[in-house]
C-alpha positions in Angstrom: 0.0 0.0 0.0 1.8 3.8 -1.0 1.1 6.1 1.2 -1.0 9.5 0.2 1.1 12.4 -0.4 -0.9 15.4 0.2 -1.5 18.1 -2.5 -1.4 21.9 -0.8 -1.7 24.5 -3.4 -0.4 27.7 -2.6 -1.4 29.2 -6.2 -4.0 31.7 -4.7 -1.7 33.2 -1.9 2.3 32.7 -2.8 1.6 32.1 -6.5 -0.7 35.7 -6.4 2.5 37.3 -4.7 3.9 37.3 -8.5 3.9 40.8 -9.8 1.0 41.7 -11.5 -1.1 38.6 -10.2 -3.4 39.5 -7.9 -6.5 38.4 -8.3 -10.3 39.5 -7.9 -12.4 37.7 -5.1 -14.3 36.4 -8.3 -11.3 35.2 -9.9 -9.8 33.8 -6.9 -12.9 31.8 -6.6 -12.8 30.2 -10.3 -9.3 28.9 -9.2 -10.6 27.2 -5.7 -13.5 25.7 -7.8 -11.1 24.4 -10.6 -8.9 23.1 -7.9 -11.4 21.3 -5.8 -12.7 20.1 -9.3 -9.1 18.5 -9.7 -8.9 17.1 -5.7 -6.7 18.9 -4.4 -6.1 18.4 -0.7 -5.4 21.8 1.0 -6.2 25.3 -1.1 -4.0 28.1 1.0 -6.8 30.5 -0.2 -4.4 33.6 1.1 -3.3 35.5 4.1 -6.6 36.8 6.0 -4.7 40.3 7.7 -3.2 41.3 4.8 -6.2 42.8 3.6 -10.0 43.1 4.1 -10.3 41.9 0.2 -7.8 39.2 1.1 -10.1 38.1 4.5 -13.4 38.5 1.9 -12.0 36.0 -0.8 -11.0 33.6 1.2 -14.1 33.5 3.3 -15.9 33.0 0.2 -13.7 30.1 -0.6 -14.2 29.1 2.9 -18.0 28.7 1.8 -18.0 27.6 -1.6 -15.4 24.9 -1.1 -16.4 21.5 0.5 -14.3 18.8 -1.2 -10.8 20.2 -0.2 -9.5 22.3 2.9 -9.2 25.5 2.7 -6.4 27.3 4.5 -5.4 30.9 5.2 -1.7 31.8 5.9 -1.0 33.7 9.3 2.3 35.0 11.3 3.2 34.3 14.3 0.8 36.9 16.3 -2.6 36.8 18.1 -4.0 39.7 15.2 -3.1 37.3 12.4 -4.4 34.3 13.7 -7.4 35.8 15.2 -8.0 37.3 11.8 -6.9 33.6 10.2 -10.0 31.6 12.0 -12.6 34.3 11.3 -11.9 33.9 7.6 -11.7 30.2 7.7 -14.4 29.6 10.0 -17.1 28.4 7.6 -14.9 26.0 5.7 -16.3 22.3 5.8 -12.4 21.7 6.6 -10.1 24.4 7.9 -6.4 25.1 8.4 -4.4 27.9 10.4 -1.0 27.9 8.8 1.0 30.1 10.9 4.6 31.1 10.1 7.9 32.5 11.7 11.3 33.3 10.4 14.2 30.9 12.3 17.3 31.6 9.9 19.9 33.9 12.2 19.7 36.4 9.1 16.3 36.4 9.3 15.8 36.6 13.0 18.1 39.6 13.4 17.8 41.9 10.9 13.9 40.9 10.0 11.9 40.1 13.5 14.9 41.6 16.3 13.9 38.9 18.1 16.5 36.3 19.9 16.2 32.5 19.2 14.0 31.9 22.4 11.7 34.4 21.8 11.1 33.5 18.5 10.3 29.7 19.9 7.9 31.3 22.6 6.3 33.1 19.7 6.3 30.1 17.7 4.6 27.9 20.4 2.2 30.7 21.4 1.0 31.0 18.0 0.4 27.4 17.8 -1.3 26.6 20.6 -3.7 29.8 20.0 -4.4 28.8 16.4 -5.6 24.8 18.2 -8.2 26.8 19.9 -10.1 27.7 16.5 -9.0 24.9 14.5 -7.8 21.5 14.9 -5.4 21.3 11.8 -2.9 23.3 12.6 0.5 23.7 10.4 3.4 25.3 11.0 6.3 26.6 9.4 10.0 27.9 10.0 10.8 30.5 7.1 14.2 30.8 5.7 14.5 27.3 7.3 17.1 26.2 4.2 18.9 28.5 6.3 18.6 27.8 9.6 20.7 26.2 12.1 19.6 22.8 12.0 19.8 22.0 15.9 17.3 25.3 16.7 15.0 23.5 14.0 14.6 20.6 15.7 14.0 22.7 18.9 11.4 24.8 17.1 9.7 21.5 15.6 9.8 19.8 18.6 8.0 22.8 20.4 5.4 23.0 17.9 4.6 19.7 17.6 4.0 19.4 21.6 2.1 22.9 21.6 -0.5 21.0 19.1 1.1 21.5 14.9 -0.7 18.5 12.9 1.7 19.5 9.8 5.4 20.8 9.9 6.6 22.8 6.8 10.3 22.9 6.2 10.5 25.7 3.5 13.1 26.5 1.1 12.2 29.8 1.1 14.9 31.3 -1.0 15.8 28.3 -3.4 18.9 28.1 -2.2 19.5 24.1 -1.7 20.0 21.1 -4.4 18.2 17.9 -3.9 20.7 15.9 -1.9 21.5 18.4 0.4 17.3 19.0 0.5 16.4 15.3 0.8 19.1 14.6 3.1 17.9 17.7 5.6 14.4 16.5 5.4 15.5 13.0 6.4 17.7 14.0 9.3 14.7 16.1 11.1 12.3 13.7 10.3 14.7 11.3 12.6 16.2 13.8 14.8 12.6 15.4 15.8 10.7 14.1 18.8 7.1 13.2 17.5 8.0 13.2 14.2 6.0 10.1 13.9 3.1 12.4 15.3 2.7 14.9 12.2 3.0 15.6 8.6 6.2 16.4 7.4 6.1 19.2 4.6 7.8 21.0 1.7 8.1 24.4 0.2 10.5 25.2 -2.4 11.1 28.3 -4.9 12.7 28.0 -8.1 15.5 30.3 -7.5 18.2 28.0 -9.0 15.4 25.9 -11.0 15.6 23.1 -8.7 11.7 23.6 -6.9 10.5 20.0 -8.3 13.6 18.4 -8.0 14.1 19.2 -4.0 10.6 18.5 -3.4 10.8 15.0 -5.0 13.9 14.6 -2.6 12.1 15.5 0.0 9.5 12.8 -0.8 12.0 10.6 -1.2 13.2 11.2 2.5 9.6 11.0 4.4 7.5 14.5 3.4 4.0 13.6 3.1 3.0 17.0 2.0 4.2 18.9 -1.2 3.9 22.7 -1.1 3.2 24.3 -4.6 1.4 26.1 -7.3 -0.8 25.7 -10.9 2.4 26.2 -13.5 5.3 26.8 -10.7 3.9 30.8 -10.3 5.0 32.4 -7.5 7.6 35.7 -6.4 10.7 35.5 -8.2 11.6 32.6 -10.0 8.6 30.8 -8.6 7.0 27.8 -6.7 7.4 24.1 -7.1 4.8 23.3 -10.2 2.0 21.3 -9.1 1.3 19.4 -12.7 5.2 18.3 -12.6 5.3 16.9 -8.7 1.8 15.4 -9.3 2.8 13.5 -12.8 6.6 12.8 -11.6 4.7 10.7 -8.7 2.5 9.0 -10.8 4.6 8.6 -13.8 7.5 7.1 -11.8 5.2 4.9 -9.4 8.1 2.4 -9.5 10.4 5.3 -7.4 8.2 7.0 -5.2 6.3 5.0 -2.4 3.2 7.5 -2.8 0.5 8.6 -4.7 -1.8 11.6 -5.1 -5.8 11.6 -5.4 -5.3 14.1 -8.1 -8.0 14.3 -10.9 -4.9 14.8 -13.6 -7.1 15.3 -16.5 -7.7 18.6 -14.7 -4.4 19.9 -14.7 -4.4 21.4 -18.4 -7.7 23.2 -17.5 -6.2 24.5 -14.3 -2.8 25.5 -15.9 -4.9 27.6 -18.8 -7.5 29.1 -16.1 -4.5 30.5 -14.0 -2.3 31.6 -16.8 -5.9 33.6 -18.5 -6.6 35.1 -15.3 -2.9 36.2 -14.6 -2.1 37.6 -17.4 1.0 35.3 -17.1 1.4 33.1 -20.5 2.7 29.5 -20.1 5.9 28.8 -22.1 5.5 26.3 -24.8 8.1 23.8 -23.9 6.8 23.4 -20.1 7.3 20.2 -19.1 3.2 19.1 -18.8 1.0 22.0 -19.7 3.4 23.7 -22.4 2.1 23.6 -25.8 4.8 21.6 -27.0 5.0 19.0 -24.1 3.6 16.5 -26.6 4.1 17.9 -30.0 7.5 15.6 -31.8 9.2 18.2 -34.8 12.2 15.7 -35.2 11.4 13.0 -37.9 13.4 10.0 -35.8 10.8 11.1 -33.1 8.1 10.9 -35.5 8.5 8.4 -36.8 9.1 6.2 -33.1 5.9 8.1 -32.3 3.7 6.4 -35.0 5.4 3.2 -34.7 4.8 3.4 -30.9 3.9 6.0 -28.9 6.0 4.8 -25.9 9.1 5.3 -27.6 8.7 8.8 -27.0 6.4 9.7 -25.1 6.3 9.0 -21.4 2.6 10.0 -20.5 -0.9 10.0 -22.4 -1.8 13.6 -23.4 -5.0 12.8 -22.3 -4.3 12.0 -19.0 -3.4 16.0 -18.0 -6.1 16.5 -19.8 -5.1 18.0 -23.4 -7.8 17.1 -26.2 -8.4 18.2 -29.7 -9.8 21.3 -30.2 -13.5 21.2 -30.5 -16.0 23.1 -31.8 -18.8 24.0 -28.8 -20.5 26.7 -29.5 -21.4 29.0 -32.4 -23.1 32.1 -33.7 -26.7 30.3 -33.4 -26.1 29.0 -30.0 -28.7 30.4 -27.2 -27.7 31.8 -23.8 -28.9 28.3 -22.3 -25.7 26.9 -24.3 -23.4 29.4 -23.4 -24.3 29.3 -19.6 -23.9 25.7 -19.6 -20.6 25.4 -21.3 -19.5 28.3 -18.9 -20.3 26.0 -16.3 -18.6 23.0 -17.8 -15.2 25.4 -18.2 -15.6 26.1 -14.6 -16.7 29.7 -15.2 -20.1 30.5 -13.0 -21.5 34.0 -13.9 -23.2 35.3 -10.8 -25.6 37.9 -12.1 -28.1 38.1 -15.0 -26.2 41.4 -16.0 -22.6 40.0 -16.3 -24.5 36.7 -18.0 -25.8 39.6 -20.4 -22.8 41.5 -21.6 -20.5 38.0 -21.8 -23.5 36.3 -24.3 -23.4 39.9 -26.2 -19.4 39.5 -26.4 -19.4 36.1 -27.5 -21.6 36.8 -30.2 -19.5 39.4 -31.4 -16.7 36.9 -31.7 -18.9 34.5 -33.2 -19.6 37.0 -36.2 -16.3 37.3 -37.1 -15.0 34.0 -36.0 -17.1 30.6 -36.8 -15.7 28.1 -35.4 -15.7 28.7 -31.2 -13.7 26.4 -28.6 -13.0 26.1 -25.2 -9.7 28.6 -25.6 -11.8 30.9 -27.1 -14.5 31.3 -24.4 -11.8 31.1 -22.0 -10.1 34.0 -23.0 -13.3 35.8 -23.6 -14.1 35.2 -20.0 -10.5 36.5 -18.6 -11.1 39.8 -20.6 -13.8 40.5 -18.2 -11.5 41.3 -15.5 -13.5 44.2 -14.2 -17.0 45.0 -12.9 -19.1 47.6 -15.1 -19.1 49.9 -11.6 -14.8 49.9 -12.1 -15.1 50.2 -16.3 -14.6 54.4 -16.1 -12.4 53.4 -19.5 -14.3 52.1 -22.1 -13.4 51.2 -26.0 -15.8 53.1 -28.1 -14.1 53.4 -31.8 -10.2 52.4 -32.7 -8.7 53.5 -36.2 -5.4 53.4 -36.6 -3.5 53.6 -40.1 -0.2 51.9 -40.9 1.7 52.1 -44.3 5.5 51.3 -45.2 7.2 54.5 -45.2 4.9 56.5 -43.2 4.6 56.9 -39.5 1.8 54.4 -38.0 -0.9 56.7 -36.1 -3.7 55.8 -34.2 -7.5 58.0 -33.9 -8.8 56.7 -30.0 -11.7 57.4 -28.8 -13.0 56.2 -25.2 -16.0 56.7 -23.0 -14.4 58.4 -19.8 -17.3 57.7 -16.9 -19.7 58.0 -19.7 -18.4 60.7 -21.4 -16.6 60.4 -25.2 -13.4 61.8 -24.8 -11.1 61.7 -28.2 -7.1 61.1 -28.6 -4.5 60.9 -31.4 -0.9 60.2 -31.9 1.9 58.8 -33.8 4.4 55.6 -32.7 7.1 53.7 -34.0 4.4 51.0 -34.9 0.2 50.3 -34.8 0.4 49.1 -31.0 2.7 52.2 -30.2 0.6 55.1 -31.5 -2.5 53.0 -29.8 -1.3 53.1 -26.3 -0.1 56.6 -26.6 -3.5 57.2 -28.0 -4.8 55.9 -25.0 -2.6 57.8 -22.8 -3.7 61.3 -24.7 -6.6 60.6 -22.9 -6.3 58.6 -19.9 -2.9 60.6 -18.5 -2.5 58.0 -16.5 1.4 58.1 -16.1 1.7 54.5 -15.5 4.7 52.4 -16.9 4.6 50.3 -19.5 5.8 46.4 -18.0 4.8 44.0 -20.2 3.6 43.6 -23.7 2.8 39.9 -24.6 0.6 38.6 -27.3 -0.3 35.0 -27.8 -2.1 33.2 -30.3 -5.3 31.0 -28.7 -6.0 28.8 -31.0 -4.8 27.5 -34.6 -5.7 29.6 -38.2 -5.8 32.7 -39.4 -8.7 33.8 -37.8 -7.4 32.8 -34.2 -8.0 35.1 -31.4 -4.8 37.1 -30.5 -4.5 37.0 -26.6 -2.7 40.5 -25.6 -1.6 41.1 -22.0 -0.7 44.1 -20.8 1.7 44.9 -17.1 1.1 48.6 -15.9 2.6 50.2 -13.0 1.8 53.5 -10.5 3.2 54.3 -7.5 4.6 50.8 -6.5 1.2 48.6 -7.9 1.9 46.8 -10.5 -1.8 45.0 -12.8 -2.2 43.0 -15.8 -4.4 43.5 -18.1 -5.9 41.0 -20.9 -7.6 41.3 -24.3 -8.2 39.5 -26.9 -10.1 39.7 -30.5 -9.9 38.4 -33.8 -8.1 41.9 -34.7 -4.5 41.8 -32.9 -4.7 46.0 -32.1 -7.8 45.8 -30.8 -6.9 42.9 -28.7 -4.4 45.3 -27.7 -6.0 48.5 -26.8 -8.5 46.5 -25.0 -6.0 45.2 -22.9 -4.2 48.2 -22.1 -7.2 49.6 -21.3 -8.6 46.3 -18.8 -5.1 47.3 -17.4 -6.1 51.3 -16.5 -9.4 50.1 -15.1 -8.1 48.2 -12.6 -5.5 50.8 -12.1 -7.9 53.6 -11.4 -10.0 51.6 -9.1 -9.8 51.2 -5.9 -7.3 48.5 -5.0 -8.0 46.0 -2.7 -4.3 45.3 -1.6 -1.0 47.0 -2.7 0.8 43.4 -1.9 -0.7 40.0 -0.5 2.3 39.7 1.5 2.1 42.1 4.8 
């Protein structure tokens, strides 16, 4: 009999933490369902005192989710984990995951605090978060770090003050997977009560070795993995869930575990998250990448239709990649659209929003026949703002580009109702369009990010544009997409200004 490796994403609190990622309570509720919908164990839904829009969200997931746990992150202080249990409180399964530095960098120039008080802190926070909530995890930060004789001291603590699950993060990616696997194994033995609790792993990708040192960790006794949909995170990133999950499963002759992940679920997931983020998934990622089954070479080929197993090590179908196929079109009725919505995970709350996303899809439908799940995806992600926050809003785009002559773009935009009209020349069609905007909007926000992606195959394909705006230290994404590249474009950079010009829920997730 394997034992079960537990599944804790962290996608909607350390994977939001990625610049330009934070998400709407709406959004960050499409993710929880699509994660419940592929069983995973523990959703950390956020960090409940960073924010009253943080606390809301997750006590909406808290709600809606009753198939996984849901979890809010929390420091080491009464306020936090007070704040922690309110937000969590109406979760069918809950978790307090509290958190404390113990690396001697971290102890002394972050918290001032010396090693003992730090432990009292530790076991404090414990035992107050076991008065709300029976699963209780805890976590030493920077513990890659950290002395490994004052971990065992701080594990040992928590465990007797009432921790279910111990976290051992590396929270700067600084270790390789021996060194990883071999710590891992060492406090597992070294810890009184180990026996007692879930050992755990967190790793960022700072050298690219997230997946690998988890796996090692595995290897050496962690039961949990800690990680996010397509390795997002701060910095380089998290450990990706799609490529622990399928390494375990795919090499079942290794590892003595084994998930209760839906995989077929993990494509859907992968393209829900990278929609809402704004942050595109590079085509050769190992899993969800849009070349992680395609074969260019002809020896491959050829192997391939011989045998599939010659080169390929995993059914495309079991992450869940199928052919493209045509669901929806120009005579379809709202009934349809609704329902294969609801199918993609997408639940429309309100009879207005159902409204203006039927009247959008049939706009695409006129100028593009053939409609698939990509398609309504991205049509979906576009509406990443409320019509209470649209105070931008496209009315009429002309822009005229000829070799020789400078490209220049005629904008004009409903400002709060009101038509408002720009122009301007650029270096190229996109150029003179966002200065266009900007003739208008004077928003003096910089320019991050430009990224256009294709959705699906043909000349008439959607073109996916996200934009990365930034004002005063908050950084947003915008997305847009359209049969017509610059209006995919403008639209985006204008999805970006609307959620920079209204009011913003947090700065950063992270306190």
């Amino acid at each position: 009999m394997k034992e079960h490796l537990v599944i804790f994403d962290t996608t909607l609190r350390d994977g939001e933490q990625s610049p330009g990622a934070s998400m709407t309570k709406e959004e960050k509720l499409r993710v929880a369902r699509q994660l419940e919908r592929m069983r995973v164990d523990v959703i950390e839904a956020g960090f409940a005192a960073a924010s009253p829009g943080d606390f809301d969200a997750i006590r909406s997931i808290a709600e809606a989710v009753r198939d996984s746990t849901v979890c809010s992150l929390a420091r080491a202080n009464e306020g936090d984990i007070r704040r922690a249990a309110e937000a969590i409180r109406p979760a069918a399964s809950g978790r307090i995951h509290t958190f404390i530095a113990t690396s001697p960098i971290h102890m002394e120039k972050k918290l001032r605090m010396s090693p003992d008080q730090v432990v009292e802190a530790a076991v404090a926070a414990v035992r107050l978060a076991r008065q709300f909530c029976d699963d209780v995890e805890f976590s030493a930060e920077d513990a890659v770090r950290s002395d490994f004789d004052f971990l065992c001291r701080i594990f040992e603590a928590a465990i007797k003050a009432g921790a279910g699950t111990i976290n051992v993060p590396d929270t700067v990616g600084y270790s390789v997977p021996s060194v990883w696997g071999e710590r891992m194994r060492a406090l597992i033995e070294r810890v009184p009560g180990a026996d007692k609790v879930v050992w755990s792993t967190h790793c960022h990708n700072d050298l690219g070795m997230a997946v690998a040192n988890s796996l090692a960790a595995v290897m050496a006794g962690a039961r949990q993995v800690e990680c996010t949909i397509n390795g997002l995170g701060e910095r380089a990133g998290n450990a990706a869930l799609e490529e622990v999950v399928m390494a375990v499963r795919t090499r079942g002759d290794l590892f003595p575990v084994e998930t209760r992940i839906d995989t077929t679920q993990i494509v859907p997931a992968s393209k829900l998250v990278s929609g809402i983020t704004g942050y595109p998934v590079q085509p050769n990622k190992a899993i969800v990448g849009a070349n992680a089954f395609a074969h260019e070479s002809g020896i491959h080929q050829d192997g391939v239709l011989k045998h599939r197993e010659t080169y390929e090590i995993m059914l495309a179908q079991d992450v869940g990649w199928t052919q493209n196929k045509l669901v929806l079109g120009k005579h379809s009725g709202r009934n349809a659209f609704k329902s294969r919505l609801a199918e993609l995970g997408i639940v429309i709350e309100s009879e207005e929003h159902l409204n203006l996303a039927f009247s959008r899809f049939k706009e695409l439908a006129d100028k593009k026949h053939e409609i698939f799940d990509e398609d309504l995806q991205a049509l979906m992600s576009d509406e990443t703002v409320t019509p209470e926050q649209e105070h931008f809003k496209l009315v009429s785009l002309r822009v005229a580009s000829e070799t020789g002559e400078t490209p220049r773009a005629r904008m004009t935009l409903s400002v709060d109702g009101s038509e408002k009209h720009g122009d301007a020349d650029g270096s190229g069609p996109v150029d003179a369009c966002f200065k266009a905007i900007e003739r208008i909007a004077d928003s003096s926000s910089e320019l991050l990010l430009y990224s256009v992606n294709s959705i699906t195959s043909g000349t008439d394909a959607q073109g996916e544009v996200t934009v990365r705006l930034a004002r005063n230290g908050r950084v947003v994404n915008g997305q847009g997409a359209d049969t017509d590249i610059i209006v995919a474009s403008a639209k985006a950079y204008i999805n970006a200004l609307n959620r920079l010009v209204s009011k913003p829920e947090k700065v950063n997730p992270q306190v």
